[in-house]
OpenMM code with the backbone's topology and positions (N, CA, C; nanometers):
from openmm import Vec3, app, unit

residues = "UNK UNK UNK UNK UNK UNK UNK UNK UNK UNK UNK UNK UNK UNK UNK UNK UNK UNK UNK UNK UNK UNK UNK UNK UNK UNK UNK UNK UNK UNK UNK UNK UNK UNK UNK UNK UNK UNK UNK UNK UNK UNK UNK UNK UNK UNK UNK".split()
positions = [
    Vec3(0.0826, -0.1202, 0.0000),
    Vec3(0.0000, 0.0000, 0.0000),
    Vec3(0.0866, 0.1260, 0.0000),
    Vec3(0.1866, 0.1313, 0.1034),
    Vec3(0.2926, 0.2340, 0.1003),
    Vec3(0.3841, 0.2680, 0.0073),
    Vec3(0.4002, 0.1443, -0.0923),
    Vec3(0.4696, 0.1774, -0.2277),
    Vec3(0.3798, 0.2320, -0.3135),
    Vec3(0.3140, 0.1524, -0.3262),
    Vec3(0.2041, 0.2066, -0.4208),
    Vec3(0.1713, 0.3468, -0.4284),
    Vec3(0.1806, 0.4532, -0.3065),
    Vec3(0.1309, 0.5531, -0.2537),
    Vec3(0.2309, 0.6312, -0.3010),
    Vec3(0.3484, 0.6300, -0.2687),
    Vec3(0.4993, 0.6811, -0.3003),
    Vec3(0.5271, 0.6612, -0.4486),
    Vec3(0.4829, 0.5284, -0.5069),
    Vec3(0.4918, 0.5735, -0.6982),
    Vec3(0.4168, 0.6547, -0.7430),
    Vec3(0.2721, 0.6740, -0.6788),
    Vec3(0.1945, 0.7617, -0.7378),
    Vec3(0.2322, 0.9407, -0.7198),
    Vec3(0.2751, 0.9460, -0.6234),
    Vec3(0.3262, 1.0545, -0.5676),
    Vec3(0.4688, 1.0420, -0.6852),
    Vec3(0.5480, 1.0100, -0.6863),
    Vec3(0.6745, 1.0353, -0.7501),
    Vec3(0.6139, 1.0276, -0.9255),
    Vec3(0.5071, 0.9716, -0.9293),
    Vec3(0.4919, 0.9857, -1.1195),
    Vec3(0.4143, 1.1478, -1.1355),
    Vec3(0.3573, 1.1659, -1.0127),
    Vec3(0.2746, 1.3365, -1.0167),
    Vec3(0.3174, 1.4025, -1.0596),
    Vec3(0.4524, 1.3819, -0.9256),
    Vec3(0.5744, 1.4893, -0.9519),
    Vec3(0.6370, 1.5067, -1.0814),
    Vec3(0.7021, 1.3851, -1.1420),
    Vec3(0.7688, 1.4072, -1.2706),
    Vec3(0.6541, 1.4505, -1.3589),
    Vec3(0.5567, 1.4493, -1.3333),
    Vec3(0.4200, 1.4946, -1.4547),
    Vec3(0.4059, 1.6718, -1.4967),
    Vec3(0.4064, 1.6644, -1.3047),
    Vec3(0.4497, 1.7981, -1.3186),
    Vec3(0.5386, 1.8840, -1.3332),
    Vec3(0.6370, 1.8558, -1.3550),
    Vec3(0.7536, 1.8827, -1.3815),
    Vec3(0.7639, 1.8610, -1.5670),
    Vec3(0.7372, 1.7782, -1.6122),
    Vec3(0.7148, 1.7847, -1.7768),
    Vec3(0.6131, 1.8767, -1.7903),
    Vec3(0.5189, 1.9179, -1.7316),
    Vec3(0.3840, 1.9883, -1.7839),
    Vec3(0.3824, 2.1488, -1.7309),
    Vec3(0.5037, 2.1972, -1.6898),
    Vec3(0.5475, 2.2872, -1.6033),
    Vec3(0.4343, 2.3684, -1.6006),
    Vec3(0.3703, 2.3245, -1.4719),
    Vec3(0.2492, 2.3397, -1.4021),
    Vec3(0.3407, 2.4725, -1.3191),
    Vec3(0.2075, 2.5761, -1.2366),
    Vec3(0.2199, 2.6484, -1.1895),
    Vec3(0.2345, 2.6502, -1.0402),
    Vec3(0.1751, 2.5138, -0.9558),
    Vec3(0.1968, 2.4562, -0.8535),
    Vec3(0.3081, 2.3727, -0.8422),
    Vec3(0.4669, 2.4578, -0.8711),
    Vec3(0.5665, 2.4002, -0.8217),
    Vec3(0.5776, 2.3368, -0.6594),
    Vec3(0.5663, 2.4352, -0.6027),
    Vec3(0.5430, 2.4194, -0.4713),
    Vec3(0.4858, 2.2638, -0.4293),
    Vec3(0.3659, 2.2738, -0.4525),
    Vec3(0.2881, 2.1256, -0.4323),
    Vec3(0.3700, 2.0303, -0.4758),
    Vec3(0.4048, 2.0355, -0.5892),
    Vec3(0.5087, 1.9099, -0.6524),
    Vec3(0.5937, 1.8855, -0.5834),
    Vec3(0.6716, 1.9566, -0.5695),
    Vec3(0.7873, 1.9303, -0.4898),
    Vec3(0.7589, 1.8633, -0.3403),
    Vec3(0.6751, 1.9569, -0.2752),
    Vec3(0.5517, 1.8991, -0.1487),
    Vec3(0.5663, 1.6994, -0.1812),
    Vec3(0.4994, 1.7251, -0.2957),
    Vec3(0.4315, 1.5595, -0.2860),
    Vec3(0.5770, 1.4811, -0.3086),
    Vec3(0.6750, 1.5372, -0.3657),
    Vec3(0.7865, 1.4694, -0.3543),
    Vec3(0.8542, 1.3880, -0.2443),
    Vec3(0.8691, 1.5246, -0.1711),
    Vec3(0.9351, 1.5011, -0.0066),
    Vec3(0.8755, 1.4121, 0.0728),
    Vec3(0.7341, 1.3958, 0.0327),
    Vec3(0.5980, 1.3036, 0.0792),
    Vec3(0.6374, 1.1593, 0.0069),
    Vec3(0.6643, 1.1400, -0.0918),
    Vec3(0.6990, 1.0020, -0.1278),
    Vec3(0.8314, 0.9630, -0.0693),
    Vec3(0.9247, 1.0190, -0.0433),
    Vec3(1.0362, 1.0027, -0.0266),
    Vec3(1.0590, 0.9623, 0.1001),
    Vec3(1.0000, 1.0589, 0.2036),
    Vec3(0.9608, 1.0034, 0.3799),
    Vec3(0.8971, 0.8636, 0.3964),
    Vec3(0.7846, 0.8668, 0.2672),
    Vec3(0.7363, 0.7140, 0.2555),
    Vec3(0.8139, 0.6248, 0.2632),
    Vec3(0.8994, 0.6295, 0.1237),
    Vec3(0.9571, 0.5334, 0.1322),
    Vec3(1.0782, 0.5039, 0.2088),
    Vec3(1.1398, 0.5782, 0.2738),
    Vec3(1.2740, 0.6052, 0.3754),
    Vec3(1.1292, 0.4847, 0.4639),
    Vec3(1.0722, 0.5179, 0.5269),
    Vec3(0.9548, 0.4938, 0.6497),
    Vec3(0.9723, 0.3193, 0.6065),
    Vec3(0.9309, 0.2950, 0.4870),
    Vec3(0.8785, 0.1977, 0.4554),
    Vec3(1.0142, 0.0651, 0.4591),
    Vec3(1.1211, 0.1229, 0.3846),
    Vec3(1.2737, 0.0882, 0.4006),
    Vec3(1.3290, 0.0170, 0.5450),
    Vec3(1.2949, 0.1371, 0.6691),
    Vec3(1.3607, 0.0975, 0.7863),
    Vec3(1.2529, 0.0341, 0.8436),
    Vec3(1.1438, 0.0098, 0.7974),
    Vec3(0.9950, -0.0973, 0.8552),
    Vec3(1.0442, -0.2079, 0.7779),
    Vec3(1.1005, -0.2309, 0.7068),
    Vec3(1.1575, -0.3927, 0.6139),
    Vec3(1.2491, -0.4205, 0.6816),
    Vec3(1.3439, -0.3310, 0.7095),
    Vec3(1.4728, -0.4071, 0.7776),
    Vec3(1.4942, -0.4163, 0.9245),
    Vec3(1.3832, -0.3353, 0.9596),
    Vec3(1.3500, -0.3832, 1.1504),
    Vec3(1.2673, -0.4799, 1.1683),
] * unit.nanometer
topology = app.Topology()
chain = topology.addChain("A")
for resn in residues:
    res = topology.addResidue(resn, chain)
    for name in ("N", "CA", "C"):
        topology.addAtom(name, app.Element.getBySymbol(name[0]), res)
């Protein structure tokens, strides 16, 4: 579920980033948001 959540978030981002949308901000937002995911999700596999 937590990957899943974090690809969708990381394909947004690059979407928005090709479609140079005016809500940089947010993008980047949802970035940092997949990325905590998956850091989160990483040290929950190996504990």
């Amino acid at each position: 579920m937590l990957e899943t959540i974090a690809l969708v978030l990381i394909i947004l981002w690059i979407l928005g980033l090709v479609s140079s949308t005016t809500m940089g901000g947010f993008i980047h937002l949802l970035l940092v948001i997949a990325i905590i995911v998956i850091l989160v999700r990483v040290i929950q596999g190996r504990g």
